[in-house]
C-alpha positions, 0 to 999 in steps of 0.5 A: 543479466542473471536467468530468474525464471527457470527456477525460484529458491531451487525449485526448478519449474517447467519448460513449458512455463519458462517458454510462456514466460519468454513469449509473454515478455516478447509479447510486452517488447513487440507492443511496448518496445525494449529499451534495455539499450537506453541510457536515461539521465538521472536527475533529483528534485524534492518532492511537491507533496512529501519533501518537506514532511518526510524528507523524500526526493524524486528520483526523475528517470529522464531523456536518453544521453548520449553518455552516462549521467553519474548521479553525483547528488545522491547521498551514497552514504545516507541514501536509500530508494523506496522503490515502487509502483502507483498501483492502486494506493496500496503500494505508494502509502508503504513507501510513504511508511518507508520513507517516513521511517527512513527520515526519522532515523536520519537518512534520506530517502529516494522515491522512484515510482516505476509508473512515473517515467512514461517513456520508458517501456517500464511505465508503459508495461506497469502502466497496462497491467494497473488499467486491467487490474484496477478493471478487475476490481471495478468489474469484481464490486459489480458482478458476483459472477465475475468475481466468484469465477476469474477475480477471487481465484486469480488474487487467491490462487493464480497470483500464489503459483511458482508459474505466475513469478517465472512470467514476471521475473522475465517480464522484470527484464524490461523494467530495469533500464530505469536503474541502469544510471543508478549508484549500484551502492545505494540499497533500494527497498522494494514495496513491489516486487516488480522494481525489486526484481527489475533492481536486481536485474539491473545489478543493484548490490543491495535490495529489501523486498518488503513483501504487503500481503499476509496471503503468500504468493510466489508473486511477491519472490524476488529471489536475490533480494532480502525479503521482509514480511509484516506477519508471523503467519506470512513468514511461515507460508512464504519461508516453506513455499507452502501450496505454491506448487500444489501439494508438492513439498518444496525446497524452502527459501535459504534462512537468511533470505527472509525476516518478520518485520512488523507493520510497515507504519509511518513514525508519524503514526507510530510515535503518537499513538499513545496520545491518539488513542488516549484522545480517541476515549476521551472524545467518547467519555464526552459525548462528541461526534464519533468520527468515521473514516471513509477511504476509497482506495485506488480502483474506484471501487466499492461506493454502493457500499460507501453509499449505504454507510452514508446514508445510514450515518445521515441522521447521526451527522444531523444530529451532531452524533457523528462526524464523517472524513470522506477521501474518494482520493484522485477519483472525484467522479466518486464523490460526484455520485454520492452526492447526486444519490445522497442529496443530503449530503451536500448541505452537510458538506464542507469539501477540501478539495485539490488544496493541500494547506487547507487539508493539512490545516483541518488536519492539525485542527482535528488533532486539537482536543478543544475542537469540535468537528461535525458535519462531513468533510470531503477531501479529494485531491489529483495528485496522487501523493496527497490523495494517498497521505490524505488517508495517514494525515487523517487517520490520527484524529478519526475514531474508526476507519472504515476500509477494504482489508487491505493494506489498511488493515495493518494500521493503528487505527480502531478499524471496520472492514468492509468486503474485500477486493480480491480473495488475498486481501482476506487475511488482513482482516482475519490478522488485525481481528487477532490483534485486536485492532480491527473488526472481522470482514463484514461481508455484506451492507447488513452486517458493516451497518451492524458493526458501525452501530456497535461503535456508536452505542456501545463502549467495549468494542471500541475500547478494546482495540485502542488499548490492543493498539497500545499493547501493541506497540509495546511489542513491537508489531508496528515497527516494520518500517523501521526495521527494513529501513535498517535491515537494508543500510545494515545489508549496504555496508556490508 
């Protein structure tokens, strides 16, 4: 196994760093145990969810064999793993983008969720870091405090320091068992960097690191893997390791190791957004209820602000002025407290939830021009697949989605931006109110509500973005999918 944590792209980093980073991965293997001797069957099922749709397998990392399993029913020719984490919704609606863009250009993509395989040590380590980090953001909606002093500094400049990649490359080393039964010639296309770096130790020859955030950090380097981004600005600040080490001038990355990409967007989405955004106009040229998107991502946090939005909306709905979607994802305890606040809603309330024919009809109904939609819709559901693609599925009939900056921001949709989770998620914001697509980030409830009023009373602002959405296609910015998906079998046959 290849030593990734003395230095990253040249630049060596500390002996005391490298020492922290070999006490931190003791610290996981003495709690979680290292299984790196493990031999784990490999087994293919399609998946319940998105099988059908986009074509996706499960990759199932199964019982330790006495012998290797050859995965014979893997397509080595066509195949390609999406590999990632169910940490918040953030990663797993990347993959979906990825697998979704794979099976439109023929291929067949395999879905291996490093979180999914709980007795392996790998799903044990991810596992405790999502517990503290969905935590932070809980804690971080609620306390000013805590989110001025330990949670903004560490998404902003704890997760960019060179120190913070040396612990999780070390770290890596305990994940990459669950590739150890795997076709080395089959390329994995990371949208985490943890199952990139564990791929590599594992010895995979092929690994595309699609890279989320437009705020570099050293956190995403997997070095050894092509690393793709979604923005001009990220390629710069992640091409020169800008501020990763201070203010020292580091070596930068080798040119061949990074590309822009684009947004990494569903083809779904993509190849109808013409239509979409044409339908968007035309809904407001006749007067019907505009249609807001409320999505809640993984963490849970953030319903006082939904709350308001809510209530603020309440008169609207009534009134068949507005039309709201509602998707608390696999957390329905959120839902719960927004009725028991907002007892209106409930008579306003038609509720979809943990039945995914009924979600997928209303959606189908949605995207009929002859159909009204009024009312709330309230859509949870405990698989985490549908409760994540929930969000894609409604996304092309809703109006405006109303989100957090995160990996939201870089859908096309007409976007409202809502306080962050985390100082990096920022510059989503900043980057879609650029293009055009999306608001700025309204910091506090007065200035979300005032947004919200613009796109109800008003036509410009509305306007604009959907023909920024359109102008933006037509350059090529939403074609980030597609363009890993290639970049990685083009880096396979090689």
């Amino acid at each position: 196994m290849q030593e990734r944590s003395k230095e990253v792209f040249g630049n060596e980093l500390s002996k005391s760093t490298y020492e922290k980073a070999v006490r931190s991965k003791a610290k996981y293997a003495a709690k979680f145990g290292d299984d790196s001797g493990a031999n784990y069957e490999i087994t293919i099922e399609d998946n319940p969810c998105i099988g059908g749709s986009l074509g996706v397998k499960n990759v199932i990392v199964g019982a330790d064999r006495n012998e290797a399993t050859l995965c014979e029913a893997m397509d080595l020719k066509k195949g390609v793993i999406v590999g990632n984490i169910r940490m918040g919704f953030g990663h797993y609606r990347i993959s979906m983008a990825i697998a979704s863009a794979a099976h439109s250009m023929g291929y067949v993509p395999y879905w291996m969720d490093l979180n999914s395989y709980p007795h392996t040590t790998a799903t044990k380590v991810i596992s405790a870091q999502n517990d503290l980090y969905s935590l932070g953001s809980r804690i971080s909606g609620k306390s000013k405090a805590f989110n001025k002093l330990v949670w903004e500094p560490l998404n902003y400049e704890g997760f960019k320091k060179l120190s913070y990649n040396a612990g999780d490359q070390k770290t890596a080393e305990l994940l990459s068992p669950v590739f150890h039964n795997i076709p080395k010639e089959i390329p994995v296309i990371a949208t985490h960097v943890w199952p990139a770096q564990a791929a590599l130790h594992a010895g995979m020859k092929t690994v595309v690191n699609a890279i989320p955030d437009n705020w570099p950090m050293a956190l995403h380097y997997a070095e050894g893997a092509l690393h793709a981004v979604q923005t001009h600005y990220a390629y710069l600040g992640y091409r020169t390791l800008n501020g990763m080490m201070g203010e020292k001038i580091l070596q930068p990355m080798p040119e061949q190791d990074l590309f822009y990409a684009g947004h990494y967007i569903d083809h779904e989405l993509v190849s109808n957004i013409e239509s979409d955004c044409a339908a968007r106009k035309k809904r407001k040229d006749e007067g019907a209820p505009m249609r807001f998107l409320l999505t809640i991502g993984g963490a849970g946090a953030q319903k006082e602000i939904f709350a308001a939005i809510i209530r603020y909306l309440l008169p609207g709905i009534k009134k068949n002025k507005v039309a709201l979607y509602v998707n608390v994802g696999d957390y329905k305890n959120v839902w719960d407290q927004l009725v028991k606040e907002l007892p209106e809603m409930e008579a306003l309330s038609i509720c979809h939830f943990d039945d995914w024919e009924d979600t997928n009809t209303f959606a189908q109904k949605a995207l009929d021009e002859s159909q009204e939609i009024t009312g709330i819709h309230g859509f949870y559901h405990s698989n985490i697949f549908e409760a994540v693609y929930c969000t894609n599925l409604l996304m092309r009939s809703c109006d405006v989605l109303v989100t957090k900056p995160s990996e939201l921001a870089f859908y096309p949709v007409p976007k409202l931006f809502i306080k962050r989770v985390g100082g990096h998620e920022m510059w989503g914001a900043i980057h879609s109110a650029e293009l055009g697509d999306g608001t700025y980030e309204c910091q506090d409830i007065p200035h979300t509500l005032q947004m919200m009023r613009l796109f109800i009373k008003e036509r410009g602002l509305f306007d604009s973005m959907n023909d920024a959405i359109v102008n933006n296609k037509a350059m090529g910015v939403y074609d980030g999918a597609y363009k890993v998906v290639e970049a990685a079998m083009k880096e396979g046959s090689l």
